[in-house]
N, C-alpha and C positions, 0 to 999 in steps of 0.2 A: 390396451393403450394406457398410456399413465404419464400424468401431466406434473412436471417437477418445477418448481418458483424459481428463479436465481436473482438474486437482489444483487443489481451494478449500484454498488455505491458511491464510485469516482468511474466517469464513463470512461476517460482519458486511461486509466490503469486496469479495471475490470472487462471491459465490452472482450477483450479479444480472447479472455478465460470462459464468457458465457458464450460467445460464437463455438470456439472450439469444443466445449462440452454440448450444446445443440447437435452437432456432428457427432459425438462419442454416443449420446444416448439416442440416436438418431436408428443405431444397431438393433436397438433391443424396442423399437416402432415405441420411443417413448416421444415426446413432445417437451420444449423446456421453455418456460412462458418469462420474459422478462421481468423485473421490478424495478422501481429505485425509491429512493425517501422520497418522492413523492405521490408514489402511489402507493406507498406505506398504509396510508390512511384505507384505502378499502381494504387491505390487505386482513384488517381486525376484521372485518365483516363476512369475509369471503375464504380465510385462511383452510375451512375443510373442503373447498372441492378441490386441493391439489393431494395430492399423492405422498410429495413432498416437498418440506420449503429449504432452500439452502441458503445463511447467512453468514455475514462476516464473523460475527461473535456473539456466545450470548447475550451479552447487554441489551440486543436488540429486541430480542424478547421481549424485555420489561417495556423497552421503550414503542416498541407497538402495541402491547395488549396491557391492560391495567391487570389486577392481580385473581379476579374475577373470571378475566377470560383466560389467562395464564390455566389455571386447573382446569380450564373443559377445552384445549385444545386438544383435537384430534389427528392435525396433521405430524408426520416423522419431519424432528426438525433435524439438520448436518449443519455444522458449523463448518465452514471453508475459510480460514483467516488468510485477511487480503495484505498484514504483516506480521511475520514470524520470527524471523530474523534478527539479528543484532542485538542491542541490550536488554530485549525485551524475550530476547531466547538462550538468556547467560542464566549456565546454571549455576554457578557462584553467587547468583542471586536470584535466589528461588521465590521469594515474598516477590519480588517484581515479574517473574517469570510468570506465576499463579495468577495472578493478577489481570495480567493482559490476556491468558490462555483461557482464565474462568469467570471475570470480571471484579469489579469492585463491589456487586450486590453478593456474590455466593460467598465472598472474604470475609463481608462482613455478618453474615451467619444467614442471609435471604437465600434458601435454594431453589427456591422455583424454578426459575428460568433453566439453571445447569439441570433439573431433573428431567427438565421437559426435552433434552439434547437424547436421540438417539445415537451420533455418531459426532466425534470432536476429529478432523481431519488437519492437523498436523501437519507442519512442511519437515520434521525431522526427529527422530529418535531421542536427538535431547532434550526438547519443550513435553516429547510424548513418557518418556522416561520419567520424568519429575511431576506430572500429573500423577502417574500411575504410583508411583509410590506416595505421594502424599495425599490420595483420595485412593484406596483401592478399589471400594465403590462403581469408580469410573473404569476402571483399567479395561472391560471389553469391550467399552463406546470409545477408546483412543488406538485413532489409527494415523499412518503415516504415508503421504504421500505425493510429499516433494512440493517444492516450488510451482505452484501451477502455472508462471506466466513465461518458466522455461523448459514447460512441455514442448516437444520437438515445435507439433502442429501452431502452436503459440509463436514461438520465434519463426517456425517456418522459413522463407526465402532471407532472412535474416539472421541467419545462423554462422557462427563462426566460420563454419568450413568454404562463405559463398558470400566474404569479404571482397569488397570492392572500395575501400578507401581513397578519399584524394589524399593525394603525397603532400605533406606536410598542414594535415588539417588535424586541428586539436581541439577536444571538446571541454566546454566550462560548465559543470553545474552550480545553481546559486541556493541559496534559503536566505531571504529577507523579508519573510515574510508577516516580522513586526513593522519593519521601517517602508515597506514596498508591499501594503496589503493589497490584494483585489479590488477589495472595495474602498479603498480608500479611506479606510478606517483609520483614525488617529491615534497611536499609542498611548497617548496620554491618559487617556481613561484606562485602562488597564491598571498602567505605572498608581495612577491616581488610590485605585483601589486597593491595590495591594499593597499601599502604604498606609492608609484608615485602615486594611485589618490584618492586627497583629497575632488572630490566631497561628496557629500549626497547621499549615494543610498538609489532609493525609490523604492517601491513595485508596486506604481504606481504613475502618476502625471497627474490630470484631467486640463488641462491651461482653460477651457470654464469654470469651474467654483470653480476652483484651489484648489478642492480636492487632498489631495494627505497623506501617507501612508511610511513612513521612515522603509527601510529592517532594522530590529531587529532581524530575525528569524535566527536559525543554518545554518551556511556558510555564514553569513555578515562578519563577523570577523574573519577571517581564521586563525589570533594569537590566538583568545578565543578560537578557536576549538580547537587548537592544547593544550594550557596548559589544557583545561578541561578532553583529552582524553591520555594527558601525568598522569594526577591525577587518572585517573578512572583506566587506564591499570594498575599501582601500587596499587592501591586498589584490584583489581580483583586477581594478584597474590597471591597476602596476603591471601586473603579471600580462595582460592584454596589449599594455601596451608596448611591451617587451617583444611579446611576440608576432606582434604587427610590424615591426620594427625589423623583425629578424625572417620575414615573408613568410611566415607562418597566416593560414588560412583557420580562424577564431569562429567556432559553431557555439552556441550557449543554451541551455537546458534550462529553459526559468521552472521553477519549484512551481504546482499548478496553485499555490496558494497567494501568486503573486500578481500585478499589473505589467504585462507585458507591454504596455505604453508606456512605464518609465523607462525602461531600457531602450526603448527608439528614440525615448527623447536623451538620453543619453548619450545610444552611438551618432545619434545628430551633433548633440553639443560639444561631444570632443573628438568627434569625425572618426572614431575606433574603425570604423568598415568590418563589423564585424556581423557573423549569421546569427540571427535571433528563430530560431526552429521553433515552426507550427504546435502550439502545447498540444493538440491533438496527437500528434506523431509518437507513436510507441515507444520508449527510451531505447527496446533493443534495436529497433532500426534505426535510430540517432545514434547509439552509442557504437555498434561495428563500422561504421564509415570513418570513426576519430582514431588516429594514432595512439591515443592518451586523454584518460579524461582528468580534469582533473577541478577541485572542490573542496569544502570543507568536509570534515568527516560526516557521513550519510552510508544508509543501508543500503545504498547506491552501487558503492564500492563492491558489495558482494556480486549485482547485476554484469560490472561491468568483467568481475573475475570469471564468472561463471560464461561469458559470454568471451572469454580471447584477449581481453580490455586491461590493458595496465590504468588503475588510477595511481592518482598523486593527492594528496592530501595536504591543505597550507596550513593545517593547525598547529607547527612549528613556527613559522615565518617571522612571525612578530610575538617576543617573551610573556606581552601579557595579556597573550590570549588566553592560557590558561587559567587564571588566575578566577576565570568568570564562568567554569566548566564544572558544572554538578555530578552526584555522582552516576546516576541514569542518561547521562549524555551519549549518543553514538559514539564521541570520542575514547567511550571507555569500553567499547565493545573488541570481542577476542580478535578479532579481524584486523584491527588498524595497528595490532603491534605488529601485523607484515607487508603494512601501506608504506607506497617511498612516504616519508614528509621530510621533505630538505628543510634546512634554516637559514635558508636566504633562496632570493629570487635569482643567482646566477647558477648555484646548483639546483636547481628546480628546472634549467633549460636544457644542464650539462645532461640530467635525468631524462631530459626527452629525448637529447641526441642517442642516448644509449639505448632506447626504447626503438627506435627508429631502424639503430643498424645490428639489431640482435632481436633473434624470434621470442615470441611470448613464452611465458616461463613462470610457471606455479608452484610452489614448493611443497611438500610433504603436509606441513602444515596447515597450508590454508586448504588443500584438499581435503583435509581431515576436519578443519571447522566446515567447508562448505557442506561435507557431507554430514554432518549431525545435524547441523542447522538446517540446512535444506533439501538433505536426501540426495545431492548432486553426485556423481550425472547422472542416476537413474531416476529425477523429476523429468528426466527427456517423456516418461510416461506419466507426468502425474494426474491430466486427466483422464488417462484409462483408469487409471487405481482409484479415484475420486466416485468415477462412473461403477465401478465393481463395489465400490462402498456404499452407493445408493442401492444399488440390486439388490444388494447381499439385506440389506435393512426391511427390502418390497416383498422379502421372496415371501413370506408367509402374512403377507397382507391380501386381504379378501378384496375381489375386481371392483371396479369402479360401482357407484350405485347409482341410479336413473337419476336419483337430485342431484350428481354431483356435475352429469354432463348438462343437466340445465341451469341450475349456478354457473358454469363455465359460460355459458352464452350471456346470463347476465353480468356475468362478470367483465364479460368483455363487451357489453352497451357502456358500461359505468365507466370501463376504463377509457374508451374512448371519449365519452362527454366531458369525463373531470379534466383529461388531458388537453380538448378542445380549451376548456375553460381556463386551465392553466396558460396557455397560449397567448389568451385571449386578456388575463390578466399582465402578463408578462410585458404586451405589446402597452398596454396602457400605462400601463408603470416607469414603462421603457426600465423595467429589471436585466440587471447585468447575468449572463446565461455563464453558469460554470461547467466545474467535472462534477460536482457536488447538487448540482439545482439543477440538471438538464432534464429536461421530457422527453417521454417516452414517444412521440411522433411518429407515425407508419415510416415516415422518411429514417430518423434517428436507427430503427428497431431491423429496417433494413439492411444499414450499413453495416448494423452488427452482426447480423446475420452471414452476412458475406464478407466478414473480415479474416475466418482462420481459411477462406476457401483462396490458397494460393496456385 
């Protein structure tokens, strides 16, 4: 028996990666125990009785163990990243590339964390290619294997082939989530800050051999955020209200970083009648029921290719939206130069009707990014290949040791009481529950369990 960690860092986007690989290692009579940031915290204490831990990325490393415990970890760590995709897997831009694949501590000359990685699990040959030649080092802990959240078992009863759309229903995703946060946090403090400081932010800064990498990406400029999502929310209305107009049936995909009470107070205020989907709801089960989804540019766009899904993209629509577009923006990832983006809202409708009365249609090209970037369509497997990645790292690991199955029993007295506690705090606080801050609850821990079982 051998007991492997899987830290759901967003419950809403990982649970149905760690259900389906509970199934996969389910074969080999392994057991796969949940985590999230919030039970991070035992996780320092407790991290040798698993077998092995699987996280998003190294940074995490650091940010669970200080640097102390960093060198006497004993457990196989696997990196699984939970985004691979888009500009952050252009190899045109390799400094951004290494960065997000190895972190901002190993760039700037700390390798702790990337030493302690047994296995880096890649969604594609081109984030995996570009490690392996600029660390060689790395090249036998880089491995590849696809998209994990469009493993068959993942999409399951949701898969292109076992579409059931309503006839003319169109899907909106949004990102507002300076001006329309969660928690109702105020821009202004951000905007505030980042005008008192006039440094350079950098992504990273190597001083031994003065490498270094200038933040360009979404949220360096917290003014660009804001006019770029002050342009798009007016865009979006427009566009909703066009198609409400035109009987079109309006589904919307709020960004999970957003307050889904602004938008009902919105479709109240100006009576849009439009579907506001349960953030819980999987995107690819939201997104095969729509005609068209359509949004500012987002890694979104690849889900919905990969899955049958023409998007549309409105960062044509109005001239000076670009004006406010960095150079790490999703806008400039390989993908959107085969997005429709019309330049006006009447060819943006003319683009559904032609979407409507002609079957889906992929071109050569985006085949060929989907499949570097995300290993498509053989990620239909990627958590068998994920699961063969753990073994292959177990196989000449010596069996369990008697402390390791009684830590596991204490482990799991603590993790229940902290969680009790967590509960118990939340309720008094009356704290707002996210994809980010949920607990791990026998209730929660079960539905994930039985989420890839279709």
């Amino acid at each position: 028996m051998r007991y492997i960690y899987f830290h759901i860092d967003e419950l809403n986007r990982d649970a149905i990666v760690a259900s389906v690989l509970g199934s996969e290692l389910k074969k080999y009579g392994w057991k796969v125990i949940y985590g999230n940031r919030f039970l991070s915290r035992l996780l320092k204490h407790f991290e040798w009785i698993f077998d092995a831990i699987i996280l998003p990325k190294p940074l995490f490393i650091s940010a669970i163990f200080n640097e102390n415990q960093i060198n006497k970890l004993k457990s196989k760590y696997v990196m699984l990243y939970t985004e691979n995709i888009g500009i952050v897997a252009d190899d045109t831009h390799p400094k951004m590339l290494l960065r997000c694949a190895l972190d901002p501590d190993f760039m700037s000359g700390k390798n702790d964390s990337v030493e302690k990685v047994s296995a880096f699990c890649f969604w594609g040959e081109q984030v995996a290619n570009v490690v392996r030649n600029s660390y060689p080092p790395l090249k036998n802990k880089c491995y590849v294997v696809g998209h994990p959240r469009h493993d068959k078992r993942a999409i399951g009863k949701n898969s292109p082939n076992n579409k059931s759309y309503h006839k003319k229903s169109v899907g909106i995703i949004t990102r507002f989530v300076a001006i329309n946060d969660y928690y109702e946090r105020n821009p202004i403090a951000d905007l505030v800050n980042r005008f008192l400081n006039d440094d350079i932010l950098y992504e990273y800064k190597n001083q031994a051999n003065d490498d270094f990498l200038i933040n360009e990406k979404r949220g360096s400029r917290p003014d660009h955020d804001l006019f770029l999502e002050i342009i798009d929310i007016k865009i979006i209305i427009k566009i909703i209200k066009r198609l409400k107009a035109d009987g079109y049936n309006v589904s919307i995909k709020i960004h999970p970083r957003e307050n889904p009470d602004t938008w009902r107070k919105i479709d109240s205020f100006l009576h849009l009648d439009i579907d506001i989907v349960d953030p819980q709801l999987p995107f690819s089960s939201w997104a095969v029921e729509q005609n068209c989804v359509i949004g500012p540019p987002s890694t979104s766009f690849y889900d919905c290719f990969m899955l049958g899904i023409t998007p549309i993209s409105i960062a044509n629509i109005d001239p000076e939206r670009q004006r406010f577009v960095s150079k790490y923006f999703e806008e400039n990832n390989k993908l959107m130069e085969h997005v429709i983006a019309p330049y006006n809202i009447d060819d943006l409708l003319d683009n559904i009707r032609q979407i409507e009365s002609n079957d889906f249609f992929m071109s050569a090209d985006i085949e060929n990014i989907l499949y570097k970037e995300a290993n498509f369509p053989l990620c239909s497997k990627s958590i068998e290949a994920l699961g063969s990645v753990v073994k292959r790292i177990l196989e000449t690991e010596p069996d369990r040791t008697l402390s390791q199955f009684f830590g596991l029993y204490f482990y799991n007295f603590f993790r229940s009481a902290y969680t009790l506690l967590g509960v118990l705090r939340n309720f008094l606080l009356r704290r707002k529950i996210t994809s980010s801050n949920f607990l791990l609850t026998p209730i929660t821990a079960r539905k994930i369990k039985i989420m890839g079982n279709f």
